[in-house]
C-alpha positions as CSV (number, residue, x, y, z in Angstrom):
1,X,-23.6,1.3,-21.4
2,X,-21.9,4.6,-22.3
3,X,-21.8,6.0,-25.4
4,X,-20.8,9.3,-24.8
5,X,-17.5,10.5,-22.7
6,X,-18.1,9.3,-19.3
7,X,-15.7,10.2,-15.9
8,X,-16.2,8.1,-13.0
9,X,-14.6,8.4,-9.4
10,X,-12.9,5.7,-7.8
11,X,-10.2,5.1,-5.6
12,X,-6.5,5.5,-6.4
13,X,-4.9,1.9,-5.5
14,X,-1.9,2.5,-8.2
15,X,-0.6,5.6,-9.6
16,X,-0.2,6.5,-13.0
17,X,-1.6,6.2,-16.6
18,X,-3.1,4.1,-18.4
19,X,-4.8,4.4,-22.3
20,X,-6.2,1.1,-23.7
21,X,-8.9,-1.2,-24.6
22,X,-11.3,-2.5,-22.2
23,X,-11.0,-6.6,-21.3
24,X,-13.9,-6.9,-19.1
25,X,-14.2,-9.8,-16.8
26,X,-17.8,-10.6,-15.7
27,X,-19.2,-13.4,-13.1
28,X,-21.2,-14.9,-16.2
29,X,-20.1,-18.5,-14.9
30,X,-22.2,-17.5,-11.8
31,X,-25.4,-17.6,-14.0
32,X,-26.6,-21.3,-13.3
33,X,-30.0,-22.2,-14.3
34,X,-32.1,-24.8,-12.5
35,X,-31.7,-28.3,-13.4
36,X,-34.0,-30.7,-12.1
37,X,-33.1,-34.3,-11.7
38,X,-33.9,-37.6,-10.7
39,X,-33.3,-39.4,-7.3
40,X,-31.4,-42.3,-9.4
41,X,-29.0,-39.0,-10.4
42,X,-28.2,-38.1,-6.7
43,X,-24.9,-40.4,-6.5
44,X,-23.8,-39.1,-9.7
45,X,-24.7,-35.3,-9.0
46,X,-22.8,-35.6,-5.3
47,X,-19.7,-37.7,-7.2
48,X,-19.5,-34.6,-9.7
49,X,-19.2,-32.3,-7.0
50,X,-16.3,-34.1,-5.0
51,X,-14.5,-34.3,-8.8
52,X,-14.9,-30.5,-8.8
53,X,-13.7,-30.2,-5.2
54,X,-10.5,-32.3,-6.2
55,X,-9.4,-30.4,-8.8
56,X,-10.2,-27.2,-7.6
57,X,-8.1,-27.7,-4.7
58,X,-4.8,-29.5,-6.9
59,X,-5.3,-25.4,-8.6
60,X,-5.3,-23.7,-5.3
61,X,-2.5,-25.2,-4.4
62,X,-0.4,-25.4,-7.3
63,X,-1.1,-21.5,-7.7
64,X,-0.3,-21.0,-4.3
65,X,3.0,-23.0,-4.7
66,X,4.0,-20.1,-7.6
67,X,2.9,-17.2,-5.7
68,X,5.4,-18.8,-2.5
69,X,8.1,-19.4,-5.1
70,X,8.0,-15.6,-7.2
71,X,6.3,-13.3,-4.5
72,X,6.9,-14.7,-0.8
73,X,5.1,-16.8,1.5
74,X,2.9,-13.8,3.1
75,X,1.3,-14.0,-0.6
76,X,0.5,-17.6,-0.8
77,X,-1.3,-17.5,2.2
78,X,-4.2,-15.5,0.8
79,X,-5.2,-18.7,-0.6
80,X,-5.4,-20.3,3.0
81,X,-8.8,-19.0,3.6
82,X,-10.1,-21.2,0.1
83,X,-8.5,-24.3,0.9
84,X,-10.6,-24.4,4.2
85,X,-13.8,-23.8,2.5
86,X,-13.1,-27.5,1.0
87,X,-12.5,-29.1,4.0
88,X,-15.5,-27.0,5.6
89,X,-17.7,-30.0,6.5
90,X,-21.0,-27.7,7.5
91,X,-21.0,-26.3,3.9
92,X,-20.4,-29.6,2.0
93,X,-23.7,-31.3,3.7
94,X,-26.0,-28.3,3.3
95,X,-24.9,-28.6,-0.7
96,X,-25.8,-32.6,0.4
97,X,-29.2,-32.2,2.1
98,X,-30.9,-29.6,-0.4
99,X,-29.3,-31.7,-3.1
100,X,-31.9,-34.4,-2.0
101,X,-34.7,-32.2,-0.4
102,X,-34.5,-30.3,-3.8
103,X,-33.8,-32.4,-6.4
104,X,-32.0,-29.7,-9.0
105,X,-28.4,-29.4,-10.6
106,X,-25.5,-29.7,-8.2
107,X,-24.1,-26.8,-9.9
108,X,-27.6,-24.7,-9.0
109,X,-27.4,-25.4,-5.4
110,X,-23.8,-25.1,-5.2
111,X,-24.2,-21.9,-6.3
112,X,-27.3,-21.0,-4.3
113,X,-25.7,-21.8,-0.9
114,X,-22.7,-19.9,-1.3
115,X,-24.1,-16.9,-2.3
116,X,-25.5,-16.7,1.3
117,X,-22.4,-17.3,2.6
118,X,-20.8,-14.5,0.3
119,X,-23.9,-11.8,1.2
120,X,-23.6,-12.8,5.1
121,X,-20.4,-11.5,4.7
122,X,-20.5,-8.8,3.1
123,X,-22.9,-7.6,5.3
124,X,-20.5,-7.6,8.1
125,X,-19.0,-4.2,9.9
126,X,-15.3,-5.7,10.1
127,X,-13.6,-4.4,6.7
128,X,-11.6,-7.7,7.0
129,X,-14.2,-10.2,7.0
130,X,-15.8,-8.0,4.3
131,X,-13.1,-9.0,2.1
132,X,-13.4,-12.6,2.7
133,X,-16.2,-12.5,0.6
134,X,-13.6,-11.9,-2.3
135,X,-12.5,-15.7,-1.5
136,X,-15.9,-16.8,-1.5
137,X,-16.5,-15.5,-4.8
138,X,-13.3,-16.9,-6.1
139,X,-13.6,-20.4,-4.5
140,X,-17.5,-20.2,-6.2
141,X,-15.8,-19.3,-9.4
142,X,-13.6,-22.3,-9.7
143,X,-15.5,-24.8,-8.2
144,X,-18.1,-24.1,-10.6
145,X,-15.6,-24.4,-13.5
146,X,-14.9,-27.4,-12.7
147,X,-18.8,-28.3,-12.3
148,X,-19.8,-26.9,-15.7
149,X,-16.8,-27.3,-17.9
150,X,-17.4,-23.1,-18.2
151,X,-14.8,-20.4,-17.7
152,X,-15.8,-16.9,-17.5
153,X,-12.7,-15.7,-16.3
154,X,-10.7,-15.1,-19.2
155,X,-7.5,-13.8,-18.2
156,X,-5.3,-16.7,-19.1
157,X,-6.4,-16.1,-22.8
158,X,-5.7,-12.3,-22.6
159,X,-2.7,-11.9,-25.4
160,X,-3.1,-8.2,-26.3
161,X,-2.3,-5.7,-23.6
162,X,-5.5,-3.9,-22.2
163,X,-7.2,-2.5,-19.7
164,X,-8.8,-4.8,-17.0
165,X,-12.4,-4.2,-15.6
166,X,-13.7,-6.2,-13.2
167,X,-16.1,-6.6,-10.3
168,X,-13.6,-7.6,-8.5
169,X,-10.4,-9.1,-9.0
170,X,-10.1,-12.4,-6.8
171,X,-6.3,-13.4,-5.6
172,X,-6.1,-16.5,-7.8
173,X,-6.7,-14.2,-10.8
174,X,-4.1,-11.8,-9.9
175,X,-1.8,-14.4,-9.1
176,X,-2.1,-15.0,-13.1
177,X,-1.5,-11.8,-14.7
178,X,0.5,-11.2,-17.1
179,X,1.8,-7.8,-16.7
180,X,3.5,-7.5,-20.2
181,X,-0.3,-7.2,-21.4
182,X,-2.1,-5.7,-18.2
183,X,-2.0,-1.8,-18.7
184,X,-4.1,-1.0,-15.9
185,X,-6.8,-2.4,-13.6
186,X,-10.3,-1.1,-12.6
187,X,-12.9,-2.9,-10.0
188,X,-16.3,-2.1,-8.6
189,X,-15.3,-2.9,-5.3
190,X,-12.3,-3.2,-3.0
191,X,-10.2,-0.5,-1.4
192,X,-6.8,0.4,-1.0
193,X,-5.6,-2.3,1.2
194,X,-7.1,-5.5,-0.7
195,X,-5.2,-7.7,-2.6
196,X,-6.0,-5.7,-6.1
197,X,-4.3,-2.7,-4.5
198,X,-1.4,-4.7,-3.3
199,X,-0.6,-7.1,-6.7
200,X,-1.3,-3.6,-9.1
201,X,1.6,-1.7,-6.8
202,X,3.8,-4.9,-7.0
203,X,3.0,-5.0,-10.7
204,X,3.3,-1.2,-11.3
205,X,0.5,-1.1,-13.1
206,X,-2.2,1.7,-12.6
207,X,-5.3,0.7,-10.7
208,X,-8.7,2.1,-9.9
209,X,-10.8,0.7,-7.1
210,X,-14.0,1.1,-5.8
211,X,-15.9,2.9,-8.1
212,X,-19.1,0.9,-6.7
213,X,-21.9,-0.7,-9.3
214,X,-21.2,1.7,-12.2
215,X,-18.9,0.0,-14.2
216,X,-19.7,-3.9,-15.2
217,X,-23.1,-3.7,-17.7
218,X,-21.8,-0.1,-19.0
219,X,-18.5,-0.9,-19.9
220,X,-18.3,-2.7,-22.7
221,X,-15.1,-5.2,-24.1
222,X,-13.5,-3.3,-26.1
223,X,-14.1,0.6,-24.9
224,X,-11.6,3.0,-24.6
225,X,-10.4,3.7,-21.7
226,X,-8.3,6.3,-19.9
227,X,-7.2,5.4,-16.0
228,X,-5.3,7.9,-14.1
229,X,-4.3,6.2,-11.0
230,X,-2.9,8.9,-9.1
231,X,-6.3,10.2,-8.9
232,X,-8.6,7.7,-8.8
233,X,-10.3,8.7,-12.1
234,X,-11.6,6.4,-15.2
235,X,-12.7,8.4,-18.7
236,X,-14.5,5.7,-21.0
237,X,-15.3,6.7,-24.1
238,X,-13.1,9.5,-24.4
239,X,-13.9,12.4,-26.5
240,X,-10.7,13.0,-29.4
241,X,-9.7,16.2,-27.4
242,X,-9.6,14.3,-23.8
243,X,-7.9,11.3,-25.7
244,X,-5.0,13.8,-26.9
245,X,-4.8,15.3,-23.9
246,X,-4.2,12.7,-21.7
247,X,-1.7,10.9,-24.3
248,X,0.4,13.9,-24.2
249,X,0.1,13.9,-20.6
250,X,1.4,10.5,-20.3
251,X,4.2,11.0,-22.8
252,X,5.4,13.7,-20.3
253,X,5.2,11.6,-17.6
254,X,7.1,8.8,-19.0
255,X,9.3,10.7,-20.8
256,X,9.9,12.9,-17.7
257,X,11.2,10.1,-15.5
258,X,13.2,8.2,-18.3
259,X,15.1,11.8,-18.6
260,X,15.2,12.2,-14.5
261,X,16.6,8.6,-13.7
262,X,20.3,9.9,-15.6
263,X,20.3,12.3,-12.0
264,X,20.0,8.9,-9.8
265,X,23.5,8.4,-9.5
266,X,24.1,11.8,-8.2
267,X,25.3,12.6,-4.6
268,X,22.9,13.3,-2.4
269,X,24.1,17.2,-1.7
270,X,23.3,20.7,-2.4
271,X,25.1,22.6,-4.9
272,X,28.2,23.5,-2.5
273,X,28.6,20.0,-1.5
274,X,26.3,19.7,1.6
275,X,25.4,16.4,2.1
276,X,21.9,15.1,2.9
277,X,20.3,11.6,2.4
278,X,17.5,10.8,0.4
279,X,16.1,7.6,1.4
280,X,13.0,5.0,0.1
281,X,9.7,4.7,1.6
282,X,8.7,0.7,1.0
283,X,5.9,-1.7,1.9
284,X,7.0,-5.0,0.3
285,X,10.4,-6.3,0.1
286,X,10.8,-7.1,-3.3
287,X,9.9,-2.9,-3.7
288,X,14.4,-2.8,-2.5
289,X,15.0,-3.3,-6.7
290,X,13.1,-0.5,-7.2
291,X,14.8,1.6,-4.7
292,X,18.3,0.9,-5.7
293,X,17.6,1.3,-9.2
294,X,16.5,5.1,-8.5
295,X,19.7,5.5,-6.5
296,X,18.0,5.7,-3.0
297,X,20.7,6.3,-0.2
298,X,18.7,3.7,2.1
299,X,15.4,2.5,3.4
300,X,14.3,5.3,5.6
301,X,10.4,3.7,5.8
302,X,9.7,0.2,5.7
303,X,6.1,-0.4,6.5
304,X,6.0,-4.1,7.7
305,X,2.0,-3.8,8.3
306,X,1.8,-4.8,5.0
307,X,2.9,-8.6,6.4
308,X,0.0,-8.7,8.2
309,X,-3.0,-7.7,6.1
310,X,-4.9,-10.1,3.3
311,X,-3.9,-13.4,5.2
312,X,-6.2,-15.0,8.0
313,X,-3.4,-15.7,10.7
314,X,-0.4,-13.6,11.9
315,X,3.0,-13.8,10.3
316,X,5.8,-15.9,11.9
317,X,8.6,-14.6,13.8
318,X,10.8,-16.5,11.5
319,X,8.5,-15.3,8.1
320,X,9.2,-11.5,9.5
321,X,12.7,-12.4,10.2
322,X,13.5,-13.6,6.5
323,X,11.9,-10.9,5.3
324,X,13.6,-8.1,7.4
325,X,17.2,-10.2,6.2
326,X,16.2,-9.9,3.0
327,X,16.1,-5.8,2.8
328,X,18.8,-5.5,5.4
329,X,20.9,-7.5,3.1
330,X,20.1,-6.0,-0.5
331,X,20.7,-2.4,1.1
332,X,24.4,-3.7,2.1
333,X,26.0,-1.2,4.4
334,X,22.8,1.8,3.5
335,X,20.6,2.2,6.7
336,X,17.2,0.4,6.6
337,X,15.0,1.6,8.6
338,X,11.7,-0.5,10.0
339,X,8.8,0.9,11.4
340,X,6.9,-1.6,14.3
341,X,3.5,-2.8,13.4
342,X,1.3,0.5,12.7
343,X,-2.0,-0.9,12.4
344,X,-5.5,0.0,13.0
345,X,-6.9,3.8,11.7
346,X,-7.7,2.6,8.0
347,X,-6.0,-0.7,8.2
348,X,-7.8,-3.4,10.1
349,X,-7.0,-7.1,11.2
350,X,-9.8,-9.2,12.1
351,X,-7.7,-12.1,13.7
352,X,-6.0,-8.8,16.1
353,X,-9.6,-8.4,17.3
354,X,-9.4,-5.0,16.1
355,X,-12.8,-3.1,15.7
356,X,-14.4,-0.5,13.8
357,X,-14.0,3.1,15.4
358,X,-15.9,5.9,15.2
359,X,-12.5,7.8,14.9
360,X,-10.0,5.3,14.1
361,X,-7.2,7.4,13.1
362,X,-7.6,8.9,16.9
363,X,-7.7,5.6,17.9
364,X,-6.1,2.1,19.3
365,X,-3.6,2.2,16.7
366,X,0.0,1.8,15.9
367,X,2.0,2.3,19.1
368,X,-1.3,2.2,21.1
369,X,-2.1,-1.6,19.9
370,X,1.7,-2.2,20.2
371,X,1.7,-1.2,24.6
372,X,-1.7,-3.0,24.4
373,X,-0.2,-6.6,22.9
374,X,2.8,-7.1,23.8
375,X,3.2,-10.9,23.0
376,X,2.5,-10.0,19.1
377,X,5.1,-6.7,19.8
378,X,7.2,-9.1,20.8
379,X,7.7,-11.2,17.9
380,X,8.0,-8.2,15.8
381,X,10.6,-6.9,17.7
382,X,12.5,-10.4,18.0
383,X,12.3,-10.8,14.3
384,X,14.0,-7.6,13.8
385,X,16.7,-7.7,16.1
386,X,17.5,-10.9,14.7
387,X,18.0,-9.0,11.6
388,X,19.6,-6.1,12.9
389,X,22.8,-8.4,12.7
390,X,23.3,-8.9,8.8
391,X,23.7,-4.5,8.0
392,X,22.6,-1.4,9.2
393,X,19.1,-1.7,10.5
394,X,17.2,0.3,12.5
395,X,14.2,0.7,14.6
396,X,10.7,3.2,14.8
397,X,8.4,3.4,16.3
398,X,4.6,5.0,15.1
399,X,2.1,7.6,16.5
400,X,4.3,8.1,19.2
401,X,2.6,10.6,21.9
402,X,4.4,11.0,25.0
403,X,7.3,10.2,26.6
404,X,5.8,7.5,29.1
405,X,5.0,5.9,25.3
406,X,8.1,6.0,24.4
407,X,9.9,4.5,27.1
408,X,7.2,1.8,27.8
409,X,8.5,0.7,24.4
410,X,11.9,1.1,25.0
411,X,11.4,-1.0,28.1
412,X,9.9,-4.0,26.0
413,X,13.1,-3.8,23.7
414,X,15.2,-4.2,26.5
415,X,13.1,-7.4,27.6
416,X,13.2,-9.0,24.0
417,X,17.4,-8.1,24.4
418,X,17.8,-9.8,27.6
419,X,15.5,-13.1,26.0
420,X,17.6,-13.2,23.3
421,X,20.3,-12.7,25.4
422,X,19.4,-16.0,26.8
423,X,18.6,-17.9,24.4
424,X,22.4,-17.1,22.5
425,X,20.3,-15.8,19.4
426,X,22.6,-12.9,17.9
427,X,21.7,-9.2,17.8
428,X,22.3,-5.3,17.5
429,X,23.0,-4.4,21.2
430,X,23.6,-1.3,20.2
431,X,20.5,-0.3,17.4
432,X,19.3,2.6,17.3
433,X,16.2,3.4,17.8
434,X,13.7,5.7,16.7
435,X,10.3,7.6,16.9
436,X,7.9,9.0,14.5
437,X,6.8,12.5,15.0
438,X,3.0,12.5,14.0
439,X,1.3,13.7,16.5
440,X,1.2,18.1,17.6
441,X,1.9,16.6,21.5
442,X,5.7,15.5,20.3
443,X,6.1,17.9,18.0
444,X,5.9,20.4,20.5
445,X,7.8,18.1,23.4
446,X,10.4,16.5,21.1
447,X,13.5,18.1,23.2
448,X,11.7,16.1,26.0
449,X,13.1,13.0,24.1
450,X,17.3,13.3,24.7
451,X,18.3,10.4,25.9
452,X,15.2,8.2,24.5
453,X,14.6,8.6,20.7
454,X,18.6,8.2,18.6
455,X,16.4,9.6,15.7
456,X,13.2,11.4,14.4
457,X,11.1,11.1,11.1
458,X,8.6,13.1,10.7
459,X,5.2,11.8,9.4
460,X,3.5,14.6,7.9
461,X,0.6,12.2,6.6
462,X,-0.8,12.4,9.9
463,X,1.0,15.3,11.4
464,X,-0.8,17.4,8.9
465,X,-4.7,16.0,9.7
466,X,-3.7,16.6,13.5
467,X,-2.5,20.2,13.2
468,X,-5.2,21.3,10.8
469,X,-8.1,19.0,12.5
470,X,-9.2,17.6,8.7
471,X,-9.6,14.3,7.8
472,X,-6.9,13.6,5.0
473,X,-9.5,11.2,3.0
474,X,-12.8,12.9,3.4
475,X,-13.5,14.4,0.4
476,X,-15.5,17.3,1.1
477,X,-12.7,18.5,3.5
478,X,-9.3,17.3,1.4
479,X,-8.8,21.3,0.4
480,X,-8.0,22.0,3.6
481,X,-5.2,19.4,3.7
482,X,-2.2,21.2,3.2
483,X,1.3,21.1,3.5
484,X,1.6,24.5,3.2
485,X,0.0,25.8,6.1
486,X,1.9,28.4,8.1
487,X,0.7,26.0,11.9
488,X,2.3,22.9,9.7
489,X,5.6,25.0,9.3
490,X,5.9,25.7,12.5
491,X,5.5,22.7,14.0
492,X,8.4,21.5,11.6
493,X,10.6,24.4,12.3
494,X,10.0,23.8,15.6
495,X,11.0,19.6,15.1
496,X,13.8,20.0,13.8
497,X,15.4,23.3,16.0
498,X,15.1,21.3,19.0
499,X,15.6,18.1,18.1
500,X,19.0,19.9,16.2
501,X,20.0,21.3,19.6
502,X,19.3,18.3,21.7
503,X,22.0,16.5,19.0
504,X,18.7,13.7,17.3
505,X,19.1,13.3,14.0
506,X,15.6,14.3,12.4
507,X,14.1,13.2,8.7
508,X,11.1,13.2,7.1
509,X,8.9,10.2,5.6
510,X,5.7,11.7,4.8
511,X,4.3,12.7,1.5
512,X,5.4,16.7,1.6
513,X,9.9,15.5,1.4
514,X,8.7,13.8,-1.8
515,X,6.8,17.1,-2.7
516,X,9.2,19.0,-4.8
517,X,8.4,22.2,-4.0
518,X,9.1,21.7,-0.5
519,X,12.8,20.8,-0.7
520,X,14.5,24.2,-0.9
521,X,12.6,25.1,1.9
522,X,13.2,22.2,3.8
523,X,16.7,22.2,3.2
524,X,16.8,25.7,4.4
525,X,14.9,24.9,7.8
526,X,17.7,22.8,8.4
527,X,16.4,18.6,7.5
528,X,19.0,16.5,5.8
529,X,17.3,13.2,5.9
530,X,14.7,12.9,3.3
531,X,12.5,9.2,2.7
532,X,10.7,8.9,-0.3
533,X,9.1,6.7,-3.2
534,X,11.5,5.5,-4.9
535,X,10.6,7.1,-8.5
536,X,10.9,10.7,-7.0
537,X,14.5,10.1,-6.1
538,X,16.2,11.4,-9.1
539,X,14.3,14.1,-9.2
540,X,15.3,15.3,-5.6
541,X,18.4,14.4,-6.1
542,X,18.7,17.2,-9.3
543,X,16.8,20.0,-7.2
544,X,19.4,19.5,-4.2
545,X,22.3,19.8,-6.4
546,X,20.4,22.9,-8.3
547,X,20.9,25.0,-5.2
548,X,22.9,26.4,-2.4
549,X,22.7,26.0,1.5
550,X,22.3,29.7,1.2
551,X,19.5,29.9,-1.1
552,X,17.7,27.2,0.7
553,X,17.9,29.6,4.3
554,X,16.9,32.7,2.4
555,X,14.2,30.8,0.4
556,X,12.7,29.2,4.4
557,X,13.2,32.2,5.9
558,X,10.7,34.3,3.4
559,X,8.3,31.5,3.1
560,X,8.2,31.5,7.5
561,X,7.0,35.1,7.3
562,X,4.1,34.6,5.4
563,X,0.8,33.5,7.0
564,X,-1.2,32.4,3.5
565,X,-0.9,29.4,2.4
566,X,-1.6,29.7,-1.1
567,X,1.1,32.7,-1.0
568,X,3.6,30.1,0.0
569,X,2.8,27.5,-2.7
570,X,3.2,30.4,-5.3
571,X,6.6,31.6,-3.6
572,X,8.1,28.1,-3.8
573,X,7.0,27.1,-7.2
574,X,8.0,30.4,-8.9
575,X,11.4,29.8,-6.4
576,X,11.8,26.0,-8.1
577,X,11.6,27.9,-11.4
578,X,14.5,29.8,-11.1
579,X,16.7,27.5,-9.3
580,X,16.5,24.9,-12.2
581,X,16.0,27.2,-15.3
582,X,15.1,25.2,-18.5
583,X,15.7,22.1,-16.3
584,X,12.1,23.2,-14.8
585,X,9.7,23.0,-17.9
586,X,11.6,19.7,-19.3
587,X,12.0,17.6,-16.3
588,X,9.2,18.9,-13.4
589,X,6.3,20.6,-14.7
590,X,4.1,18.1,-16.7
């Protein structure tokens, strides 16, 4: 336990702060002694165990009827995996046959048995069958409940708001919280794609993953805690000076984008009226409210990936469809823009028979997978043309490297067209359709693409790791992982010079348009279309309207003479200075 001031790393799954109490959540109910028993107790042991079955499954599904009814089908399915563990025939009669061979507690050899199942898992190389040993845990968890009358779970009865620390927090659990009293989360395990990561976002709340087997036996209920989200830090115990510190941190930071959200109604223009868009970056659907609300000017990222991770079978032409309807709709007549299926690098889908790389981000991936599977392309594609008829949707494609890449998808869009065609189903004839630039091979080739691509977005995320050969989550590398790099600016001067004189609209969706900093410069280099998260809207939205067209070319065409990068950070944040005066130290710096 720690007594002292203690800072642990994890992994950021939900930005922000957090300052609180510790609730910890421990897998006491998973302590079950032996019990030893009679053979004239066997019928009465194995009747127990089909009571506990019963009832555990009439809670799996009447949680999983909630989650369909507030979040969405693609949520309730999570549970799909635990309601075949009851029916799974091989695992009830090994519980059966030691039950006799044995002679102990049902609840002891319940337990016993399943925790092979949950370390053969876990044991795996496939990062998705890894986290199937999350259900395990949390089918184990309730069936023994049921067995022994005992809950160790606890967050039902949590009534004051806090700070959760967990193991790990199992779907059925999340699909309870209360986020009126959940400041923040924090878990031994997981990663950023699991369903912790994925309900905190939803939720809003700050999370912490992965800090490994540091936290549960030294954090105690009750400690004080400090999460930062956005870096992946926990502080327990803080000392009176971090405690401060932090607290006036997060009163900036709230109080910061309370006074920024009166700019969300702004135009979207610089200072002598020339207009630009500024757009939302989203990965669920019900993520529109939050994009509206900061006055976004459209959807210029929707991630649908996110449909297809933490479930064990592949979404539904007519699941994707609803859900594509659904954003088109809420945007109205604002463009919504929906990237095609861009998994594999980090993000992996066991039932896509998609392995483990050595490099996956240089890998079968994105586009790649897309060419490669057509049929599950396909639906994809089919689901969003279907939508394409209810506003203004459009299409992009990911990791894009060559021409022959691009019109190979083009040429399955046509297919999908003429099926549809066919088949009477309505659609966009005429949607555009996009490409991400991530990759130096475009970047450099993108005039190559009249004709082909109605549009551009760049993705910095990866253009960046490409250009500068670094690994953007190593982190004995991530200093070299800058925007700022004189190579980086090229390439984007380059992007959008030729795509500008080969008449395709470009925009950028990566992390550096929602860097502040970069905005007069970007302005200035000539991009109008900016996608974003939605709570750094507002504040874009106020540093457009701070300057002119003219300030932004003077301010791009400084920065493109210098060849350090550190030189170029300073120049554009003493440059952000001046443009908004006091606005500066009240609104941005914090």
């Amino acid at each position: 336990m720690f007594k002292k001031e203690q800072i642990i790393k994890g992994v950021s799954a939900s930005p922000g702060i957090a300052i609180g109490k510790a609730y910890v959540i421990s897998d006491d109910v998973f302590k079950v002694e032996k019990r030893i028993i009679k053979d004239a107790d066997l019928s009465e042991e194995i009747k127990n165990l089909e009571t506990a079955l019963l009832k555990t499954k009439r809670e799996i599904v009447d949680i999983q009827s909630k989650m369909a009814k507030e979040m969405g089908s693609n949520y309730a399915d999570i549970f799909d995996v635990q309601l075949m563990l009851l029916e799974d025939r091989v695992l009830l009669e090994e519980i059966i046959e030691r039950l006799r061979k044995e002679l102990l507690g049902v609840e002891y050899i319940f337990f016993d048995v399943l925790k092979k199942y949950k370390r053969a898992l876990e044991k795996l190389n496939d990062p998705y069958l890894k986290e199937r040993a999350q259900d395990v845990n949390d089918f184990g968890k309730r069936v023994l409940k049921n067995l022994t009358g005992k809950d160790a779970s606890h967050i039902k009865e949590l009534r004051n708001k806090a700070i959760i620390v967990t193991h790990d927090l199992s779907p059925s659990e999340a699909a309870v919280l209360n986020p009126e009293y959940v400041l923040g989360l924090v878990t031994e395990s997981g990663g950023s794609t699991t369903h912790t990561a994925i309900m905190a976002k939803s939720f809003e709340i700050p999370a912490v993953v992965g800090t490994g087997s540091i936290i549960m036996g030294n954090i105690e209920m009750d400690d004080s805690l400090i999460i930062d989200g956005s870096r992946g830090i926990i502080i327990v115990n803080p000392h009176q000076a971090t405690l401060k510190e932090y607290e006036a941190k997060k009163n900036k930071v709230d109080e910061k984008f309370l006074n920024l959200l009166k700019f969300k109604d702004l135009k979207s223009q610089t200072k002598d009226g020339v207009s630009i868009k500024i757009m939302a970056n989203i990965e669920l659907s019900h993520e529109v409210k939050s994009a509206i609300n900061h006055g976004a000017d459209g959807i210029g990222l929707y991630r649908t990936e996110y449909l297809y991770l933490n479930r064990s079978d592949l979404p539904s032409e007519e699941e994707q469809y609803q859900a594509y309807k659904l954003v088109t709709l809420q945007m109205a007549s604002h463009i919504v823009i929906i990237r095609t299926l861009d998994l594999g690098g980090d993000k992996l889908v066991s039932q896509l028979d998609m392995s483990y790389e050595l490099n996956p981000f240089l890998g079968w991936r994105a586009i790649r997978f897309c060419l490669a599977r057509p049929a599950i392309f396909k639906v994809q594609l089919r689901a969003i043309l279907r939508a394409s008829v209810h506003g203004n949707l459009q299409i992009m494609f990911p990791m894009i490297s060559s021409i022959e890449e691009m019109e190979e998808a083009l040429k399955i869009v046509d297919e999908v067209m003429q099926d549809l065609d066919k088949e009477e189903i309505p659609h966009n004839k005429d949607v555009k359709i996009g490409a991400m630039i991530e990759t130096p091979s475009v970047a450099m080739t993108c005039d190559h693409f009249k004709g082909k691509a109605d549009f551009f977005s760049i993705g910095t995320n990866d253009l960046i790791q490409y250009t500068i050969a670094v690994d953007r989550i190593n982190e004995k590398i991530a200093y070299l992982y800058d925007p700022a790099h004189p190579g980086v600016l090229r390439l984007i001067e380059n992007i959008i010079q030729k795509s500008s004189e080969n008449n395709i609209p470009v925009g950028m969706c990566g992390e550096m348009a929602g860097e502040t900093i970069y905005l007069p410069l970007l302005l200035g280099l000539g991009l109008r279309y900016f996608s974003v998260s939605p709570l750094i809207i507002p504040e874009l939205k106020l540093v457009a309207s701070s300057l002119t067209l003219d300030q932004a070319k003077e301010i791009a065409r400084e920065v493109m003479s210098f060849s350090s990068r550190e030189k170029i950070r300073q120049y554009l944040s003493l440059k952000l200075k001046e443009i908004l005066g006091s606005d500066y130290e009240e609104l941005i710096e914090v």
